[in-house]
C-alpha positions in Angstrom: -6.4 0.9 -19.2 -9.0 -1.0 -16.9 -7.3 -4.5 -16.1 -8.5 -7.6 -15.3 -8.1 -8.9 -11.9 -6.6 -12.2 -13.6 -3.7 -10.0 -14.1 -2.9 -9.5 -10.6 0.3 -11.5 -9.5 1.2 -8.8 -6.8 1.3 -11.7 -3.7 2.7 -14.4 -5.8 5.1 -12.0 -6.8 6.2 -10.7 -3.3 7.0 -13.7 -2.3 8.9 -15.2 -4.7 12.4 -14.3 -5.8 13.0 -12.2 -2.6 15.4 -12.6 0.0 14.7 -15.1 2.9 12.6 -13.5 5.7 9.6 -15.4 7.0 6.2 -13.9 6.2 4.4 -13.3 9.4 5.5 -15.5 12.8 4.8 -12.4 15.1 6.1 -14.3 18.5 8.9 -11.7 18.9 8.6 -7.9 19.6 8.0 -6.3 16.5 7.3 -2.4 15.1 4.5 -1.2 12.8 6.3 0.9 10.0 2.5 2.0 8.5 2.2 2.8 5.3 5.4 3.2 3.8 7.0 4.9 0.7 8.2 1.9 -1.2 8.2 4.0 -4.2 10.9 6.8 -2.4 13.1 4.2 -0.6 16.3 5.4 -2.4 15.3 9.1 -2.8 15.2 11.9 0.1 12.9 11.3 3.0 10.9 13.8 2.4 7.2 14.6 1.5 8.1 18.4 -0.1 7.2 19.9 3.6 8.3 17.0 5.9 9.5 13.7 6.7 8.2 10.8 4.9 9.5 8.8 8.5 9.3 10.4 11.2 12.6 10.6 13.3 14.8 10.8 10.7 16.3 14.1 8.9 14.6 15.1 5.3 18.6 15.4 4.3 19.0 11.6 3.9 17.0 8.7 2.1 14.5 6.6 3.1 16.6 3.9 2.7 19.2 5.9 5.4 16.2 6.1 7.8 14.9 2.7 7.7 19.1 2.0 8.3 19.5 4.3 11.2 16.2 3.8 13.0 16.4 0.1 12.6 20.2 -0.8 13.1 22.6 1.7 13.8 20.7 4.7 15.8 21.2 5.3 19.2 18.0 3.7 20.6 17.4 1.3 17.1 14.6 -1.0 17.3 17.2 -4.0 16.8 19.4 -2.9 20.4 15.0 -3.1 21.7 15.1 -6.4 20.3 13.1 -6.3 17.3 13.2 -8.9 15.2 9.0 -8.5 13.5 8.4 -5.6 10.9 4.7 -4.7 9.5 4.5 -2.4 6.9 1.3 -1.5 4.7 1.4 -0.2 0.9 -0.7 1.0 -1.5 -1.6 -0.1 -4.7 -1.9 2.9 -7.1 0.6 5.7 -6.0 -1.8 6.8 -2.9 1.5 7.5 -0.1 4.9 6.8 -2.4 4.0 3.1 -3.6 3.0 1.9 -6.8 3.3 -1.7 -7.5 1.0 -2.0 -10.6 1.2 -0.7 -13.8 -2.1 0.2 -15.6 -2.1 -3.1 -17.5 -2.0 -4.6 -14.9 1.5 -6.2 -14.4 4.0 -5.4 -11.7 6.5 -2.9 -11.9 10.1 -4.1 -12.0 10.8 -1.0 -10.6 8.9 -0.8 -7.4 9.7 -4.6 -7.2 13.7 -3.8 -7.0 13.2 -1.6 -4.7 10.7 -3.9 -2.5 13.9 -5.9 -2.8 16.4 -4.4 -1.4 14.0 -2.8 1.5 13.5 -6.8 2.4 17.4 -7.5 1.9 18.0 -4.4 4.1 15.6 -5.6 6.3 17.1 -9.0 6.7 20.7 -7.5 7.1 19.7 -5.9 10.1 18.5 -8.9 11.7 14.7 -8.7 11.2 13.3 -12.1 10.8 9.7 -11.4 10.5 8.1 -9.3 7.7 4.1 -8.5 7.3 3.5 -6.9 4.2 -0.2 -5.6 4.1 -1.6 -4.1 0.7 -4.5 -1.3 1.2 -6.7 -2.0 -1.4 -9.8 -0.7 -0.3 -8.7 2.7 1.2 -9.5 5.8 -1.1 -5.6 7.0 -0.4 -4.1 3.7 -2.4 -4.1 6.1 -5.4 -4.0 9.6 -5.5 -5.9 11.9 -3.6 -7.0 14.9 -2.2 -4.8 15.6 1.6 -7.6 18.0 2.3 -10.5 15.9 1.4 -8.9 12.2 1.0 -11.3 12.4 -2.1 -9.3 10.3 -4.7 -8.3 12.2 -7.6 -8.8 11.1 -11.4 -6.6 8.6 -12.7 -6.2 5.4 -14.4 -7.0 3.3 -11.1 -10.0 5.4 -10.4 -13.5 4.5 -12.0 -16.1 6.6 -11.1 -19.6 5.6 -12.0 -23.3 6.1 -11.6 -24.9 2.4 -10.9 -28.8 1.5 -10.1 -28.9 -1.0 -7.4 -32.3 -2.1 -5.7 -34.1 1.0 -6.6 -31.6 3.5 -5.8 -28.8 5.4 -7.7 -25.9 5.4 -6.0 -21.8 6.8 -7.5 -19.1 4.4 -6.7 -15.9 4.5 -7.2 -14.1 1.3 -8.5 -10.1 0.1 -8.2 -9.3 -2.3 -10.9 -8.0 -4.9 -8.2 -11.2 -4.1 -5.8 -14.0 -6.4 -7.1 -16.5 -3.7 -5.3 -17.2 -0.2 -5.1 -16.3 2.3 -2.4 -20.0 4.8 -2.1 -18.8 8.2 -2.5 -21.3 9.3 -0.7 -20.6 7.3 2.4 -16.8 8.9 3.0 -15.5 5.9 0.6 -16.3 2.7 2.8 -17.8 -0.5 0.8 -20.9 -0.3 -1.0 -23.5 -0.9 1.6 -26.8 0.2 -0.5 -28.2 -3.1 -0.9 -26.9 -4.8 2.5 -25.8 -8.3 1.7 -26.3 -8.1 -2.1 -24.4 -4.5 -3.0 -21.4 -7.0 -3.6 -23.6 -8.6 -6.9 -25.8 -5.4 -8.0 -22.2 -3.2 -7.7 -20.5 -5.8 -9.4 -22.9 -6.3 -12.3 -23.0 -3.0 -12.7 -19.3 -1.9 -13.1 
């Protein structure tokens, strides 16, 4: 089902009801976690061929990982002094996160387990957390490894629009109020320079 952005609480959400960590005062040494698999935080970390974290055995859970490479590992980032954590997610089930269902609300799910990554987080001593959604990248749902083409779903709206003279297909994400040109390797309409924003929109 194709949702309304109106429907999107995600940020309100995230930071409300969670444990006490300070969104983003980045004066401290801090670590870039990348995108990470919200989704598989209490199952194995493991992608089917490899880690999901590198540095960490595909025997024990995500959770484990974050635990041993944060806090209790022989060089954790904690005894470095680390006290910042940036992480990224994505919004349709691209790498192990999916926060939205397909009507739009949040899962309660993928918000537990946000939740006790966070309280984990602030256990350890990290202070500082920078959560940063990837809307706009093809891999926030599904996709191809080979191609990064995203794959069909309910996120993924592919369409044929006519913008300043031209056809052009674009791919829309229910919380992305443009299209990504599937003809440009997925990067933001550009067909119409400053005004692919209104023809893409009117279009969708």
């Amino acid at each position: 089902m194709w949702f309304s952005l109106r429907k999107i609480t995600l940020l309100a959400v995230l930071l409300g009801g969670l444990p006490a960590i300070s969104i983003a005062q980045l004066s401290h040494l801090g670590i870039n976690f990348g995108p990470f698999p919200i989704d598989q935080y209490k199952s194995a970390n493991t992608n089917g061929s490899g880690p999901l974290i590198q540095g960490c055995s595909t025997s024990i859970t995500v959770q484990q990982c974050v635990q041993f490479i944060v806090s209790t590992g022989p060089n954790s980032y904690r005894s470095q002094g680390v006290v910042n954590v940036r992480f990224m997610f994505t919004l349709g089930g691209g790498y192990y996160s999916t926060p939205l269902e397909t009507n739009g609300t949040v899962s309660s799910t993928w918000l537990s387990l946000l939740g006790q990554f966070f309280s984990d987080l602030h256990t350890y001593g990290i202070t500082n957390v920078t959560p940063t959604a990837m809307p706009g990248a093809p891999w926030t749902v599904p996709y191809d490894h080979n191609t990064g083409v995203p794959l069909p779903g309910p996120f993924v709206k592919q369409v044929q629009v006519s913008e300043c003279s031209k056809q052009a297909t674009l791919v829309f994400f229910p919380w992305l109020p443009y299209g990504l040109d599937v003809n440009n390797s997925y990067y933001a309409d550009q067909n119409c320079g400053n005004a692919s924003y209104y023809y893409a929109n009117a279009n969708a």
